[in-house]
N, C-alpha and C positions, 0 to 999 in steps of 0.2 A: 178226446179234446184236451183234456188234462195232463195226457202225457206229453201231447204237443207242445203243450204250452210250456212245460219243464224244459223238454229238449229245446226247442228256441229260444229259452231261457238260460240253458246249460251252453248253445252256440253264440248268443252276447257274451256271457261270462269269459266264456276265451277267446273269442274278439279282444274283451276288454284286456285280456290278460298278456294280449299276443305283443311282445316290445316290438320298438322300432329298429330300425334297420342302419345302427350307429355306423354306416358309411358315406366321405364323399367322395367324389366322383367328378373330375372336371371334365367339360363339354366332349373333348377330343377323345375322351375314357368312354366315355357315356356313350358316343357313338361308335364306338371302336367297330362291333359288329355290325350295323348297319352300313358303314361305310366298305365294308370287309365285301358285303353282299352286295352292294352297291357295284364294286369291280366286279365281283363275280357273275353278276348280270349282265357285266361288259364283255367281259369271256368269255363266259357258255350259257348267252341269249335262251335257249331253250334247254338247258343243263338240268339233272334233276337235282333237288337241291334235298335236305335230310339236314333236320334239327336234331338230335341224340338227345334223350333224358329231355325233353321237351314242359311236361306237366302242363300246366294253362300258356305258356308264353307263345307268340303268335310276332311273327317277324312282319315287317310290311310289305316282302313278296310272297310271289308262289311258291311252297317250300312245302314238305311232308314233316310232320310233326309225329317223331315215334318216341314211346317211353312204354316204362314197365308196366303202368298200371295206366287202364282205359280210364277216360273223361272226356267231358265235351270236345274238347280241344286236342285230344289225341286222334290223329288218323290213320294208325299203324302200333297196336301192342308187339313189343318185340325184347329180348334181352340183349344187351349191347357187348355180351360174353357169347353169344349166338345168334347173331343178326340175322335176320330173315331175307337175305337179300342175296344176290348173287355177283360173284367176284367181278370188279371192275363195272358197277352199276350205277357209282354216284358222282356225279360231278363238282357237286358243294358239301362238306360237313358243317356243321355247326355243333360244338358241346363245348357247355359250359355251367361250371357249379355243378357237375355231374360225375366225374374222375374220382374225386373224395369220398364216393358215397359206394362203391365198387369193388370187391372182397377181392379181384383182382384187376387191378388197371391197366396190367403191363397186357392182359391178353385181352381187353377191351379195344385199348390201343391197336394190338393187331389185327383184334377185328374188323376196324375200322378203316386200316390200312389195307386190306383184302377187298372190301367193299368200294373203293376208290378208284377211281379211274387212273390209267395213267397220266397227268398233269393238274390233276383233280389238286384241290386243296381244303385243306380241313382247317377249323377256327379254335383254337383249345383254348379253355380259361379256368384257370385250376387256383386253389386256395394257397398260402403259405402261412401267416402269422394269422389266425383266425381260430373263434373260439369252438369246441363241440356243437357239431349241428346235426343232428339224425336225422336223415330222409331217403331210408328209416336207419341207418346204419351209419355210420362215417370213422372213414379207417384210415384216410392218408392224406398227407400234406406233402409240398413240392418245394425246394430251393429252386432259383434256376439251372441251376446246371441238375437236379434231381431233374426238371421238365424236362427236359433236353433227352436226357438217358430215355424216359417215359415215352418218349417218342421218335428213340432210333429206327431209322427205316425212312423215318418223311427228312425232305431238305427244311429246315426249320429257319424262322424269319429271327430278327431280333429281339427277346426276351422284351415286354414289355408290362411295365406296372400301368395294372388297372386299377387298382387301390393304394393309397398311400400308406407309410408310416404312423402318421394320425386318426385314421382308420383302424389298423390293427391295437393302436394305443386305446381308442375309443371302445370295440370290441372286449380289450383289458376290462376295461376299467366296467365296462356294465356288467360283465363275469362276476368280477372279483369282490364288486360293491354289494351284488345281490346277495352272493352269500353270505358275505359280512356280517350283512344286518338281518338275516333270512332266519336266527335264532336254529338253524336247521330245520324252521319248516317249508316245506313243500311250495306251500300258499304264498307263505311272504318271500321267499325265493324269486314264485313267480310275480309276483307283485312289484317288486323289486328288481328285475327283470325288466318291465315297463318303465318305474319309477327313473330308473339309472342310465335305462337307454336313451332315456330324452335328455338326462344331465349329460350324457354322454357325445351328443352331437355334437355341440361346440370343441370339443376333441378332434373330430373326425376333420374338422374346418382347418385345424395345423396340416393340412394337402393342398391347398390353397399357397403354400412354397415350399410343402415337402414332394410332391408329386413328381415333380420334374427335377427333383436334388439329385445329383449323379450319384450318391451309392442309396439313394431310396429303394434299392433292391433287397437292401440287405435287412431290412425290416419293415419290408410291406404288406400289406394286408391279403394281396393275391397280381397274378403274372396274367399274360395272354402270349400266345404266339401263333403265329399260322405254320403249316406244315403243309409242303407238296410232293405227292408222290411221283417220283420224277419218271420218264420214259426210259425206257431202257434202248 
């Protein structure tokens, strides 16, 4: 009982420790993927659909939820460098916040691209000015036209920011403050971390008229594109 009580004690602790999520995000961004699923609903009515790197997220249709590591919310353990699936089997992709975290992307990409049906369409959404995030690893960031190369092979829609400028300012600036003051410990790091994430928000609020700035490209916080694998 007592050790119980430690560990659920040790799980508040980093609850409390866990910062906020210094991004905003306007309506049209926010839905970007569901609206994506939305046509694709239109198009292939009974399409099998595949979430990539999924973890707990849950889309509001029918859709298969596959990632590395099993949980409630997974319905398919699989590696996205070895998909478990068979060529020309998917009709919808979805991945996103996943590409970063993958020791090679370029052949994730094609695996993905192998698993696609001919007209199928896949949803990328990939990081650019954003600070270290382990889960569990994280090895790469994208310009656009880096995305674009990333996923040679699909016909690719137009580059769009789903995070502003302000965003990746706010990201800055909770990084850069916690260590600041962090003395180089660990604790007040992550303390600090918390503390700066939430000074940090009202930063992220400068996308509110950086979002839609025409070179907000060039220092945003992260992109999306869709890509179709075309019929031959």
């Amino acid at each position: 009982m007592k050790k119980l009580r430690i560990h659920e004690l040790g799980e508040k602790v980093r609850e409390w420790l866990a910062p906020p999520h210094p991004t905003w995000q306007s309506p049209s961004s926010r839905n970007r993927i569901e609206e994506f699923l939305r046509q694709e609903h239109i198009r292939a009515p009974h399409g099998f659909r595949l979430n990539i790197g999924s973890a707990s997220k849950r889309f509001g249709i029918k859709m298969m939820n596959l990632d590395l590591f099993l949980s409630q919310e997974v319905d398919m353990q699989g590696n996205v460098l070895r998909l478990p699936l068979k060529d020309g089997s998917v009709d919808t992709m979805v991945c996103t916040g996943v590409l970063e975290h993958i020791s090679n992307p370029q052949q994730a990409v094609q695996e993905m691209y192998r698993v696609l049906k001919e007209g199928g369409r896949a949803f990328f959404e990939t990081p650019f000015m954003q600070t270290v995030h382990a889960s569990p690893e994280d090895y790469s960031r994208w310009t656009p036209h880096g995305l674009r190369h990333l996923c040679q092979g699909f016909e690719m829609s137009e580059c769009q920011v789903v995070a502003g400028p302000g965003s990746a300012l706010a990201w800055q600036f909770q990084e850069t403050m916690a260590m600041l003051f962090s003395a180089r410990s660990l604790l007040l790091y992550r303390i600090g971390l918390r503390v700066f994430g939430w000074l940090a928000i009202p930063l992220s609020w400068l996308d509110l008229i950086l979002e839609k700035h025409p070179l907000a490209w060039h220092a945003a916080s992260g992109y999306a594109v869709v890509g179709v694998k075309a019929k031959k």
